[in-house]
TORVO-52283 format. One record per residue (C-alpha): residue in one letter; x, y, z. Coordinates in steps of 0.2 Angstrom, whole numbers, plus 2048, in hexadecimal, padded with zeros to 3 digits. Example, Ala and Ser with C-alpha at 12.3 -4.5 7.8 and 13.67 -1.06 7.14 Angstrom:
A83E7EA827
S8447FB824
//
This chain:
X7AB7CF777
X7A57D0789
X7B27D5793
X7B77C97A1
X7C77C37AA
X7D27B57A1
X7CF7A77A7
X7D579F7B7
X7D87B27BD
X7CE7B57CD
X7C77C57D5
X7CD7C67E6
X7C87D37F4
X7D77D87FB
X7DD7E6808
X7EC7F07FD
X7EC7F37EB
X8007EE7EB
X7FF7DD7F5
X7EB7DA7EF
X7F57DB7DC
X8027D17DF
X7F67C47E8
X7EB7C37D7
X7FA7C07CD
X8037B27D9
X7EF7AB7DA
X7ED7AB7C7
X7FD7A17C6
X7F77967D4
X80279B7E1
X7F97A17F0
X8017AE7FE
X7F77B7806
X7F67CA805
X7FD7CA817
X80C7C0816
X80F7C8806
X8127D980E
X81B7D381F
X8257C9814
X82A7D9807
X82F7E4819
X8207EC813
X81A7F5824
X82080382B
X81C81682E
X822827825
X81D837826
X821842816
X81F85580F
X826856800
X8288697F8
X8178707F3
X80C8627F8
X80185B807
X809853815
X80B83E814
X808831821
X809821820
X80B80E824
X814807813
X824803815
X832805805
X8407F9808
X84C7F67FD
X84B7F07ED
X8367F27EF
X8287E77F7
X8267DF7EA
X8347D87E6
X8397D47F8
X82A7CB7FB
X82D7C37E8
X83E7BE7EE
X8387B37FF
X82B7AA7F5
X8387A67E6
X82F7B07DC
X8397BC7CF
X8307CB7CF
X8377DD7C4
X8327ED7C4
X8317F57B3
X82E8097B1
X82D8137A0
X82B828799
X82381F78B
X81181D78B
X81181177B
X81F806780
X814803790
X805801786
X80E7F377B
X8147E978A
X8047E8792
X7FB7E4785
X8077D877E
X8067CF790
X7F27D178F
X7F27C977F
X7FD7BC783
X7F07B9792
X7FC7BE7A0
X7F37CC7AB
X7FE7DA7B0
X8017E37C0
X7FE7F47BE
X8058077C6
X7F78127C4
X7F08247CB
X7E081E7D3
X7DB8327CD
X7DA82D7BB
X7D181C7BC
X7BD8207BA
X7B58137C6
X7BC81C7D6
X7B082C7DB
X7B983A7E3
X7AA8437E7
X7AB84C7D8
X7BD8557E1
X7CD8527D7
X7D98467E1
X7E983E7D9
X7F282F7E2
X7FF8267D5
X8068187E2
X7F480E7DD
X7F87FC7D7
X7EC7F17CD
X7EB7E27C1
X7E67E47AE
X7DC7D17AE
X7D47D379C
X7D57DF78C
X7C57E077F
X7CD7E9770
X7BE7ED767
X7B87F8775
X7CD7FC77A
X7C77F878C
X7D37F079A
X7CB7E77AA
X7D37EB7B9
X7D27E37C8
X7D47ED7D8
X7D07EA7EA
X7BF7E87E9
X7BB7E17D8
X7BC7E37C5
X7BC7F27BB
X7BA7F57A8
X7C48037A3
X7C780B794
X7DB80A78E
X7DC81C78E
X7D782279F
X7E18137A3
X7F181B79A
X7ED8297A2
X7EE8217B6
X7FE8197AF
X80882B7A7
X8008357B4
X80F8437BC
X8068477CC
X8108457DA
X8168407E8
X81582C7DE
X8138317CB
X81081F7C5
X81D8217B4
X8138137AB
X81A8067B7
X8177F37B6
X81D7E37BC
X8247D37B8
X8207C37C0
X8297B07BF
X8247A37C8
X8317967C4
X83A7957D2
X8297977DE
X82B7927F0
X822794802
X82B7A080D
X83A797819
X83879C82A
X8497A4828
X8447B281C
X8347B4824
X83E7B7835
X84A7C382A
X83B7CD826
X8357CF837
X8487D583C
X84A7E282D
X8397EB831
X83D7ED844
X84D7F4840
X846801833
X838806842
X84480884D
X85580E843
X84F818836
X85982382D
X85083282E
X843837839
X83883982E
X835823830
X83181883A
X82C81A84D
X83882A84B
X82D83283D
X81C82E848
X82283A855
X827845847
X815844840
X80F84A853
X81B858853
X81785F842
X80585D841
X80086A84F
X80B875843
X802876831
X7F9885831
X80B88B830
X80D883821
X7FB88081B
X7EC887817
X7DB88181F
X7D687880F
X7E786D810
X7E686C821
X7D486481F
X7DC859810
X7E8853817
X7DE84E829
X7D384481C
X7E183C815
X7E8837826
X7DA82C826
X7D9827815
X7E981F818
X7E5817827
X7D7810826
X7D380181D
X7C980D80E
X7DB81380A
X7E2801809
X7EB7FC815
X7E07F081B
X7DC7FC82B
X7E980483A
X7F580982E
X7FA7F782A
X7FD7F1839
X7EB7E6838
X7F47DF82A
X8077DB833
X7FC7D4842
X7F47C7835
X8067C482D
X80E7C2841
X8007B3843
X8077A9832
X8197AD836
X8197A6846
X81279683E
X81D796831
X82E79983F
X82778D84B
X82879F857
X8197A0864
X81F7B086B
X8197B8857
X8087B485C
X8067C186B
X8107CC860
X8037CC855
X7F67CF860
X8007E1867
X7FF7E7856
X7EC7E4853
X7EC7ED862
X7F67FA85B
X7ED7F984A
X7DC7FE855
X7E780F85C
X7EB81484A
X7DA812846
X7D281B853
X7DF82784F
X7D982883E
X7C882A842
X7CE83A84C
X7D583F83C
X7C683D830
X7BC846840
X7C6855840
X7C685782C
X7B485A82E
X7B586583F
X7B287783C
X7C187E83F
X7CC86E83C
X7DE878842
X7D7879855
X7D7867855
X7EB86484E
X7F0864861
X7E7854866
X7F1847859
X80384B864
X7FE843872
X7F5836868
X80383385C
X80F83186B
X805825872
X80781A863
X81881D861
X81C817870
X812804871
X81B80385D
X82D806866
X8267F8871
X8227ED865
X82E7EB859
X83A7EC865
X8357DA869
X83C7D5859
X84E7DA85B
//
């Protein structure tokens, strides 16, 4: 057989593999959200700043609320939406298959590392927090089609059991899945939309460790002039590259470390609220989306400089910078 979609199931470019996901599986069921409210509405944005024991320093835009994105942003569209984990490599097999059969497509935690239509540039790279959706199975050829970001992907069942097991870290995948009802489906209430807003101020500004939020970004301008303490040049040229990997829109989150993405969800939640005053709010952080790019673009320049540790001193003052029109902004919100 040729292996296609099912039927109705359509291939949407989208800017992050979790919310670009969960937006294929609500369209397949006729339900359209876009990408944008979906994160807002999930508390989804955010900042952290992260280096755990023997691996590469972490910085990032995606927020981790309690009890997930996912099912946050599941819960304010009346959707039901569980997280399911498993050691077992089979039982994860069965249940995917089972759903595929069954014609449901499957949202899927994967290490984009092991999945063979990424190129790397022929360097190994591991990243287990990629999410995609299994849209269609052949069993005679025991390939899965996977839609990602920016289209569909045959892949055969074994490299894609291998994305799904993987143990690198800092997000080993542990054959994760996710279940979806649409019974109770509803538009967001301008209530819960509000609360959303409220609960990711409050983590910017609040955190609980200074490792998050506007906290951590002055954190990451502290520590970053110090890793050739801790790293070697390789890592510390790794781990520019990755600044700007996941900043950029390349690294998915749909560019200036998700705030492009919060701007666009500000401009539906102020019609969904009836508040104006979220539509200049919107604009401050496309404004502020452009500063993490540019500061992402510093990033990616000084992976590639010479002597890339004589450049660590330049991201304080432009971290700082940030930091302090983000204190701004969602101060607004409180």
């Amino acid at each position: 057989m040729t292996l296609k979609p099912f039927d109705h199931f359509i291939s949407i470019k989208t800017h992050h593999c979790v919310t670009g996901s969960m937006r294929h599986i609500y369209a397949f069921k006729n339900r359209h959200v876009s990408e944008d409210l979906l994160l807002g509405l999930g508390e989804g944005v955010g900042f952290m700043y992260w280096q755990a024991k023997g691996q590469p320093p972490f910085l990032g835009g995606r927020a981790t609320p309690k009890p997930g994105m996912e099912v946050l942003a599941g819960q304010r569209t009346g959707v039901c939406i569980e997280a399911h984990t498993t050691s077992s490599v089979s039982k994860a097999r069965q249940v995917m298959l089972s759903m595929l059969a069954a014609g449901q497509p499957v949202m899927l935690q994967v290490d984009m590392g092991f999945l063979p239509y990424f190129d790397f540039g022929g360097q190994e790279y591991h990243f287990g927090g990629h999410v995609v959706v299994a849209c269609g199975y052949d069993p005679q050829t025991a390939q899965v089609l996977i839609a990602d970001r920016d289209g569909l992907y045959p892949v055969p069942l074994a490299d894609l059991e291998k994305a799904r097991c993987s143990t690198f870290k800092p997000f080993p995948p542990r054959n994760g899945w996710w279940a979806f009802d649409f019974t109770g489906f509803h538009m967001p209430t301008a209530r819960e939309t509000r609360l959303a807003i409220t609960h990711q101020a409050e983590a910017m500004l609040k955190p609980p460790i200074r490792n998050f939020g506007v906290a951590g970004i002055r954190t990451a301008s502290e520590r970053i002039p110090h890793w050739p303490e801790i790293l070697k040049a390789t890592e510390i040229r790794a781990a520019l590259f990755n600044i700007y990997i996941f900043v950029s829109p390349v690294g998915g989150s749909g560019g200036g470390c998700f705030r492009y993405m919060f701007s666009r969800f500000l401009a539906e939640a102020a019609a969904i609220t009836g508040e104006a005053s979220l539509v200049e709010c919107s604009a401050e952080f496309k404004r502020i989306g452009d500063e993490w790019e540019s500061f992402g673009a510093w990033a990616k320049a000084a992976s590639e400089s010479p002597d890339p540790s004589a450049c660590l001193h330049e991201s304080t003052g432009i971290l700082n910078n940030i930091a302090d029109q983000e204190q701004d902004a969602w101060e607004i919100f409180i």
